[in-house]
C-alpha positions in Angstrom: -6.8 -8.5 13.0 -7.8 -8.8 17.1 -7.4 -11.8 18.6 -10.3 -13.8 19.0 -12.0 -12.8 15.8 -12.3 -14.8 13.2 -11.4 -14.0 9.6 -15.1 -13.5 8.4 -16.0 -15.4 5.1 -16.2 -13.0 2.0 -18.9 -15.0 0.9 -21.3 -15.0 3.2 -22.3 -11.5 2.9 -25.3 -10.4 0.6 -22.9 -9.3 -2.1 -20.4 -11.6 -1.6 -23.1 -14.7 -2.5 -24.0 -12.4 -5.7 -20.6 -12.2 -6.4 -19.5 -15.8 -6.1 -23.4 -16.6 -7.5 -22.5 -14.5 -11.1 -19.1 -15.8 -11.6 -19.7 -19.3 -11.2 -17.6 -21.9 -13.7 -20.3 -23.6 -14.7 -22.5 -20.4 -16.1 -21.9 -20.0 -19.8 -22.5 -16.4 -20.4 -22.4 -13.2 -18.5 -25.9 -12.3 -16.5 -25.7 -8.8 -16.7 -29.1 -8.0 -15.6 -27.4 -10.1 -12.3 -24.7 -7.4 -12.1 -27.0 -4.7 -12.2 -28.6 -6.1 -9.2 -24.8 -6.7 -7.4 -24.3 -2.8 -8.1 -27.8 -2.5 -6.4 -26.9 -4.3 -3.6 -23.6 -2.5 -3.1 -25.7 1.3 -3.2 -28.0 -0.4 -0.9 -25.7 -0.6 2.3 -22.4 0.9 3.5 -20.5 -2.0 3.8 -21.5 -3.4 0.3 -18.6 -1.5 -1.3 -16.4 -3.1 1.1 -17.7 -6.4 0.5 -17.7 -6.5 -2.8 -14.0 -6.2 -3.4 -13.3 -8.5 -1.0 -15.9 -11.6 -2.8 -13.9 -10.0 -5.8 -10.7 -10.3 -4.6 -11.3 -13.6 -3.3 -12.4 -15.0 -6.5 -9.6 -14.1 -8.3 -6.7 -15.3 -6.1 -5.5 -18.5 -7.0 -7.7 -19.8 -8.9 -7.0 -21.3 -12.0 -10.8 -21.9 -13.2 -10.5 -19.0 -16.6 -14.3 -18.9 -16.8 -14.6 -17.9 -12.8 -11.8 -15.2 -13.9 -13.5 -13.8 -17.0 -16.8 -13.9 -15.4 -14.8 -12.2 -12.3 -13.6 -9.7 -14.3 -16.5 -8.8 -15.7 -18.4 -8.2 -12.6 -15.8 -6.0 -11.3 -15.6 -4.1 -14.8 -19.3 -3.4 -14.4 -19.1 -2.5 -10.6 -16.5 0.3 -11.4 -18.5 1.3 -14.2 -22.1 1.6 -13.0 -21.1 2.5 -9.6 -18.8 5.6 -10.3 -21.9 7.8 -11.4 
């Protein structure tokens, strides 16, 4: 990192709010049509793969919440899945 940047906030990219929107604790099931449109969003810029991992990545370390895991998880099972073709 150079000095005088600050570390920029994972989520406060497009996909990053997506990311941390679909995995919220308080959601009882799994939106898929809302990671359909997080793979979307990812094709849609070249940064988006880069942001992605790192909302993903943020959402999973530390946290002890197991729905924002399993919902994590899911997002980034989709993600590799839809956006490998």
């Amino acid at each position: 990192m150079a000095f005088g940047k600050a570390p920029k906030d994972p989520f406060g990219t497009a996909v990053g709010s997506l990311v941390d929107r679909a995995t919220l604790g308080s959601l009882q099931t799994e939106d898929w049509g809302q990671f359909m449109h997080i793979c979307d969003v990812i094709n849609a810029t070249e940064e988006g793969p880069k942001d992605a991992v790192k909302a993903l990545k943020k959402k999973l370390s530390k946290n002890c919440n197991h729905k924002e895991i399993r919902l994590t998880l899911s997002v980034s099972t989709a993600v590799f899945i839809l956006i490998r073709y």
